[in-house]
C-alpha positions as CSV (number, residue, x, y, z in Angstrom):
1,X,0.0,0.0,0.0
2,X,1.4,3.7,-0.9
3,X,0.9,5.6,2.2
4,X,2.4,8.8,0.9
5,X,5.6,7.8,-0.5
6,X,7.1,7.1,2.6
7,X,8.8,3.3,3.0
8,X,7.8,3.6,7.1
9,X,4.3,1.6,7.5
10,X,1.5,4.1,9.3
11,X,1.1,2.3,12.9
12,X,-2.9,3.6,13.0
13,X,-5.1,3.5,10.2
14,X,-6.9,6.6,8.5
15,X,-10.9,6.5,10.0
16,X,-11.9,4.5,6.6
17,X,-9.4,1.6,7.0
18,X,-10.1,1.4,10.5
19,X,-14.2,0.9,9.4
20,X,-13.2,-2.7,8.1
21,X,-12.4,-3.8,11.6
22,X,-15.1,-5.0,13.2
23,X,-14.6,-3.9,16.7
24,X,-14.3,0.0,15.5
25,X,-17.6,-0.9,13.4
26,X,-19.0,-1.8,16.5
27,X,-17.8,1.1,18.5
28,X,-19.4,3.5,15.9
29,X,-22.3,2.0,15.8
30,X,-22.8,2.0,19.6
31,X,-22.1,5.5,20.0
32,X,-24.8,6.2,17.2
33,X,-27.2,4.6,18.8
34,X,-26.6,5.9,22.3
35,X,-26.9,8.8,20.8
36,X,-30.1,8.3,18.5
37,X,-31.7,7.4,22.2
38,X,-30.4,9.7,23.7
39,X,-31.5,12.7,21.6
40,X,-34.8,11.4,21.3
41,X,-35.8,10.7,24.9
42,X,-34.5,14.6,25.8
43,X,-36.9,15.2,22.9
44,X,-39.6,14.0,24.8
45,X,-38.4,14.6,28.1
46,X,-39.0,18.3,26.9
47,X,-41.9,18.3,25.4
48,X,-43.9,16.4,27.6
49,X,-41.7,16.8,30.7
50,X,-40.9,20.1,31.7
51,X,-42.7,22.2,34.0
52,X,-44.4,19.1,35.2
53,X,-44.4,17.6,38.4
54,X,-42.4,14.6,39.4
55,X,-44.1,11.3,37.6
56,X,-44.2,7.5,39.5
57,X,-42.9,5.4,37.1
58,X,-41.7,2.4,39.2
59,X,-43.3,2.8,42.6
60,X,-40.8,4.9,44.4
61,X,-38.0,3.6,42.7
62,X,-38.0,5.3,39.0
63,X,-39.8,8.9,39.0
64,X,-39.7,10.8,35.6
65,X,-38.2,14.7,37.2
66,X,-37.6,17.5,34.4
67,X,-34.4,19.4,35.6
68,X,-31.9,21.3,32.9
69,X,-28.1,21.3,34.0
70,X,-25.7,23.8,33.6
71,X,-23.0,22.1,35.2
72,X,-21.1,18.4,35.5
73,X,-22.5,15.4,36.6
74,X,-24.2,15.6,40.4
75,X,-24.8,19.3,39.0
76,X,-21.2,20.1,39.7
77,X,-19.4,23.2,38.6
78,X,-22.9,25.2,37.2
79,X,-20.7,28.1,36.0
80,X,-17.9,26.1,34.7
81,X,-20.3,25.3,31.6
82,X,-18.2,26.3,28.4
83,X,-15.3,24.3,30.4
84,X,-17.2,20.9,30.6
85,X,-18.2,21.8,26.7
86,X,-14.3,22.1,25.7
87,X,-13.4,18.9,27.8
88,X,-15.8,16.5,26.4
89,X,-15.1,18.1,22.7
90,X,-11.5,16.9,23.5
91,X,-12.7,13.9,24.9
92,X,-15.0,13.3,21.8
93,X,-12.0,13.4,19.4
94,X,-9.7,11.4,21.7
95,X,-12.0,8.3,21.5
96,X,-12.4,8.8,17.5
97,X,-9.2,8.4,17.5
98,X,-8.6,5.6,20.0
99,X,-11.4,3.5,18.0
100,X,-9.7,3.3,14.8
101,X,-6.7,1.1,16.8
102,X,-9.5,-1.1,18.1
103,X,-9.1,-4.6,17.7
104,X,-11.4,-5.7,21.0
105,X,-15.5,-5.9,20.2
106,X,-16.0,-5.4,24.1
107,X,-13.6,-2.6,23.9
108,X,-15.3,-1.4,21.2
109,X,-18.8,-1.4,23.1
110,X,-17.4,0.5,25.7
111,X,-15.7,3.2,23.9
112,X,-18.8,3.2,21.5
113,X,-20.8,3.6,25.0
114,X,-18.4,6.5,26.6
115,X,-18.3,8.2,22.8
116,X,-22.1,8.2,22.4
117,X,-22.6,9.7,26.0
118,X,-20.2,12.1,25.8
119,X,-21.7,13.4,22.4
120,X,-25.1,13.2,23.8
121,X,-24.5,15.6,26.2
122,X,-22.3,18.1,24.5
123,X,-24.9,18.2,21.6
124,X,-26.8,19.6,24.4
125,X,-24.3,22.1,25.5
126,X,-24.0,23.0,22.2
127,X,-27.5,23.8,21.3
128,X,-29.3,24.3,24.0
129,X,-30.2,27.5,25.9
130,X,-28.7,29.9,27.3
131,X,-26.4,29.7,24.5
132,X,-23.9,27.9,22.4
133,X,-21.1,25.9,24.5
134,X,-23.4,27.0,27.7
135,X,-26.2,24.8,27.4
136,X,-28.0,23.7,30.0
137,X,-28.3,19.1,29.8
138,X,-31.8,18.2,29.9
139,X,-32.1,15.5,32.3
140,X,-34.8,13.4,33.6
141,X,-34.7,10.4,35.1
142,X,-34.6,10.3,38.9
143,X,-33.9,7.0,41.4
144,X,-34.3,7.8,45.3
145,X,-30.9,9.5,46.6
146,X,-29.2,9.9,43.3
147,X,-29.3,13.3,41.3
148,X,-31.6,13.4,38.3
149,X,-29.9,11.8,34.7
150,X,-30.6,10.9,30.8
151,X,-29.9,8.3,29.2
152,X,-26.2,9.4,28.0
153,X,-25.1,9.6,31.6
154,X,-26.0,6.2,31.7
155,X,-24.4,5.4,28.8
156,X,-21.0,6.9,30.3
157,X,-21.4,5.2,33.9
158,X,-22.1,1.9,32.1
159,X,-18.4,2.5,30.2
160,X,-16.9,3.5,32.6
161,X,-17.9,0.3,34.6
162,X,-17.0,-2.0,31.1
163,X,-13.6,-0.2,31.3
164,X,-12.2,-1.0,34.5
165,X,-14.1,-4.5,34.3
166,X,-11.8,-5.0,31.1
167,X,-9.0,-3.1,32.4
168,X,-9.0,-5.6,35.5
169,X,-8.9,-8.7,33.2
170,X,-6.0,-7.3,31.1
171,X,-8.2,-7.0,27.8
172,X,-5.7,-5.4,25.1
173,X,-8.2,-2.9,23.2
174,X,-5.5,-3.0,20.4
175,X,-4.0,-5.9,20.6
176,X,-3.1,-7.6,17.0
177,X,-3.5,-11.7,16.5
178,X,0.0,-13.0,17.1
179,X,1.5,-14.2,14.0
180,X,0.7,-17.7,12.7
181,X,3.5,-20.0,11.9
182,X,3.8,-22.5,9.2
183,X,3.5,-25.9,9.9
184,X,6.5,-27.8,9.5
Protein backbone atom coordinates (compact mmCIF):
# COMPACT_ATOMS: atom_id res chain seq x y z
CA UNK A 1 0.00 0.00 0.00
CA UNK A 2 1.38 3.73 -0.88
CA UNK A 3 0.85 5.64 2.23
CA UNK A 4 2.37 8.76 0.87
CA UNK A 5 5.64 7.77 -0.52
CA UNK A 6 7.05 7.13 2.59
CA UNK A 7 8.81 3.27 2.98
CA UNK A 8 7.76 3.63 7.15
CA UNK A 9 4.26 1.62 7.54
CA UNK A 10 1.54 4.14 9.32
CA UNK A 11 1.15 2.26 12.93
CA UNK A 12 -2.87 3.65 13.01
CA UNK A 13 -5.07 3.47 10.19
CA UNK A 14 -6.85 6.57 8.50
CA UNK A 15 -10.86 6.53 9.96
CA UNK A 16 -11.94 4.53 6.61
CA UNK A 17 -9.43 1.62 7.03
CA UNK A 18 -10.14 1.40 10.53
CA UNK A 19 -14.23 0.90 9.36
CA UNK A 20 -13.17 -2.66 8.14
CA UNK A 21 -12.37 -3.83 11.61
CA UNK A 22 -15.07 -4.96 13.19
CA UNK A 23 -14.57 -3.92 16.69
CA UNK A 24 -14.29 0.00 15.49
CA UNK A 25 -17.55 -0.91 13.45
CA UNK A 26 -18.96 -1.79 16.49
CA UNK A 27 -17.84 1.11 18.50
CA UNK A 28 -19.35 3.55 15.89
CA UNK A 29 -22.30 2.01 15.80
CA UNK A 30 -22.83 2.05 19.56
CA UNK A 31 -22.13 5.53 19.98
CA UNK A 32 -24.78 6.20 17.25
CA UNK A 33 -27.23 4.55 18.83
CA UNK A 34 -26.55 5.89 22.27
CA UNK A 35 -26.89 8.82 20.75
CA UNK A 36 -30.10 8.25 18.46
CA UNK A 37 -31.73 7.36 22.20
CA UNK A 38 -30.36 9.71 23.72
CA UNK A 39 -31.54 12.75 21.62
CA UNK A 40 -34.79 11.41 21.26
CA UNK A 41 -35.81 10.73 24.86
CA UNK A 42 -34.53 14.59 25.85
CA UNK A 43 -36.87 15.22 22.86
CA UNK A 44 -39.56 14.03 24.76
CA UNK A 45 -38.43 14.65 28.08
CA UNK A 46 -39.02 18.29 26.94
CA UNK A 47 -41.93 18.27 25.44
CA UNK A 48 -43.90 16.37 27.58
CA UNK A 49 -41.71 16.78 30.68
CA UNK A 50 -40.86 20.07 31.70
CA UNK A 51 -42.69 22.24 33.96
CA UNK A 52 -44.43 19.10 35.21
CA UNK A 53 -44.42 17.59 38.44
CA UNK A 54 -42.43 14.64 39.38
CA UNK A 55 -44.12 11.33 37.65
CA UNK A 56 -44.19 7.55 39.47
CA UNK A 57 -42.94 5.37 37.14
CA UNK A 58 -41.71 2.39 39.23
CA UNK A 59 -43.26 2.82 42.63
CA UNK A 60 -40.85 4.93 44.37
CA UNK A 61 -37.97 3.64 42.71
CA UNK A 62 -37.99 5.35 38.99
CA UNK A 63 -39.79 8.87 39.03
CA UNK A 64 -39.68 10.79 35.64
CA UNK A 65 -38.17 14.66 37.22
CA UNK A 66 -37.65 17.49 34.38
CA UNK A 67 -34.42 19.39 35.59
CA UNK A 68 -31.87 21.30 32.90
CA UNK A 69 -28.15 21.26 34.04
CA UNK A 70 -25.70 23.79 33.59
CA UNK A 71 -23.03 22.08 35.21
CA UNK A 72 -21.07 18.39 35.47
CA UNK A 73 -22.52 15.37 36.65
CA UNK A 74 -24.17 15.55 40.35
CA UNK A 75 -24.82 19.28 39.02
CA UNK A 76 -21.22 20.06 39.66
CA UNK A 77 -19.41 23.16 38.57
CA UNK A 78 -22.87 25.16 37.21
CA UNK A 79 -20.67 28.07 36.05
CA UNK A 80 -17.87 26.05 34.69
CA UNK A 81 -20.26 25.31 31.60
CA UNK A 82 -18.21 26.26 28.43
CA UNK A 83 -15.28 24.25 30.41
CA UNK A 84 -17.24 20.86 30.62
CA UNK A 85 -18.21 21.76 26.72
CA UNK A 86 -14.34 22.13 25.66
CA UNK A 87 -13.35 18.92 27.83
CA UNK A 88 -15.82 16.54 26.36
CA UNK A 89 -15.08 18.08 22.68
CA UNK A 90 -11.53 16.87 23.49
CA UNK A 91 -12.68 13.90 24.88
CA UNK A 92 -14.99 13.27 21.75
CA UNK A 93 -11.96 13.40 19.38
CA UNK A 94 -9.70 11.36 21.70
CA UNK A 95 -12.01 8.27 21.50
CA UNK A 96 -12.36 8.75 17.48
CA UNK A 97 -9.19 8.37 17.46
CA UNK A 98 -8.61 5.61 20.02
CA UNK A 99 -11.43 3.46 17.98
CA UNK A 100 -9.74 3.34 14.81
CA UNK A 101 -6.71 1.12 16.78
CA UNK A 102 -9.47 -1.09 18.12
CA UNK A 103 -9.10 -4.64 17.74
CA UNK A 104 -11.40 -5.72 20.95
CA UNK A 105 -15.51 -5.88 20.20
CA UNK A 106 -16.04 -5.40 24.15
CA UNK A 107 -13.60 -2.57 23.86
CA UNK A 108 -15.29 -1.43 21.25
CA UNK A 109 -18.82 -1.45 23.13
CA UNK A 110 -17.41 0.48 25.71
CA UNK A 111 -15.69 3.22 23.93
CA UNK A 112 -18.82 3.23 21.49
CA UNK A 113 -20.84 3.64 24.98
CA UNK A 114 -18.41 6.47 26.61
CA UNK A 115 -18.33 8.18 22.84
CA UNK A 116 -22.05 8.20 22.40
CA UNK A 117 -22.56 9.66 26.00
CA UNK A 118 -20.20 12.13 25.80
CA UNK A 119 -21.66 13.42 22.43
CA UNK A 120 -25.09 13.18 23.81
CA UNK A 121 -24.48 15.62 26.16
CA UNK A 122 -22.34 18.06 24.54
CA UNK A 123 -24.88 18.19 21.64
CA UNK A 124 -26.77 19.61 24.43
CA UNK A 125 -24.27 22.13 25.54
CA UNK A 126 -23.98 22.96 22.17
CA UNK A 127 -27.53 23.75 21.28
CA UNK A 128 -29.27 24.26 24.04
CA UNK A 129 -30.18 27.54 25.89
CA UNK A 130 -28.72 29.87 27.30
CA UNK A 131 -26.42 29.68 24.46
CA UNK A 132 -23.85 27.88 22.39
CA UNK A 133 -21.06 25.86 24.49
CA UNK A 134 -23.35 27.04 27.65
CA UNK A 135 -26.17 24.81 27.41
CA UNK A 136 -27.95 23.67 29.99
CA UNK A 137 -28.31 19.13 29.84
CA UNK A 138 -31.81 18.17 29.92
CA UNK A 139 -32.11 15.54 32.32
CA UNK A 140 -34.82 13.41 33.57
CA UNK A 141 -34.68 10.39 35.08
CA UNK A 142 -34.57 10.27 38.85
CA UNK A 143 -33.95 7.01 41.43
CA UNK A 144 -34.30 7.81 45.27
CA UNK A 145 -30.92 9.45 46.59
CA UNK A 146 -29.19 9.91 43.33
CA UNK A 147 -29.34 13.26 41.33
CA UNK A 148 -31.63 13.36 38.34
CA UNK A 149 -29.91 11.81 34.70
CA UNK A 150 -30.61 10.88 30.84
CA UNK A 151 -29.92 8.29 29.22
CA UNK A 152 -26.22 9.39 28.00
CA UNK A 153 -25.13 9.62 31.65
CA UNK A 154 -26.02 6.18 31.73
CA UNK A 155 -24.39 5.37 28.76
CA UNK A 156 -21.00 6.88 30.28
CA UNK A 157 -21.43 5.22 33.89
CA UNK A 158 -22.09 1.94 32.12
CA UNK A 159 -18.40 2.54 30.21
CA UNK A 160 -16.94 3.50 32.63
CA UNK A 161 -17.93 0.31 34.62
CA UNK A 162 -17.02 -1.96 31.05
CA UNK A 163 -13.64 -0.16 31.26
CA UNK A 164 -12.20 -1.01 34.48
CA UNK A 165 -14.07 -4.50 34.29
CA UNK A 166 -11.81 -4.98 31.14
CA UNK A 167 -8.98 -3.05 32.44
CA UNK A 168 -8.98 -5.64 35.47
CA UNK A 169 -8.91 -8.73 33.18
CA UNK A 170 -6.02 -7.26 31.13
CA UNK A 171 -8.16 -6.98 27.78
CA UNK A 172 -5.71 -5.40 25.11
CA UNK A 173 -8.23 -2.95 23.17
CA UNK A 174 -5.46 -3.03 20.39
CA UNK A 175 -4.03 -5.88 20.60
CA UNK A 176 -3.10 -7.60 16.97
CA UNK A 177 -3.50 -11.66 16.47
CA UNK A 178 -0.04 -13.03 17.09
CA UNK A 179 1.54 -14.24 13.97
CA UNK A 180 0.67 -17.69 12.71
CA UNK A 181 3.47 -20.02 11.92
CA UNK A 182 3.75 -22.49 9.16
CA UNK A 183 3.52 -25.91 9.91
CA UNK A 184 6.52 -27.80 9.50
Amino acid sequence: MNNGGSTTPRTCPLPWEAMRHPAAIVAWSTAALVLIIDQMSKVWAVATLEGQPDRQIIGDLLRFSFVRNPGAAFGLGGSATIVFSLIAVVVAVVLFRMSTKLTSMWWGVALGLMLGGALGNLLDRIFREPSVLQGHVVDFLRLPNWPVFNVADMSLIGAAILIVILSLLNVPYDAEPEPQEAPA
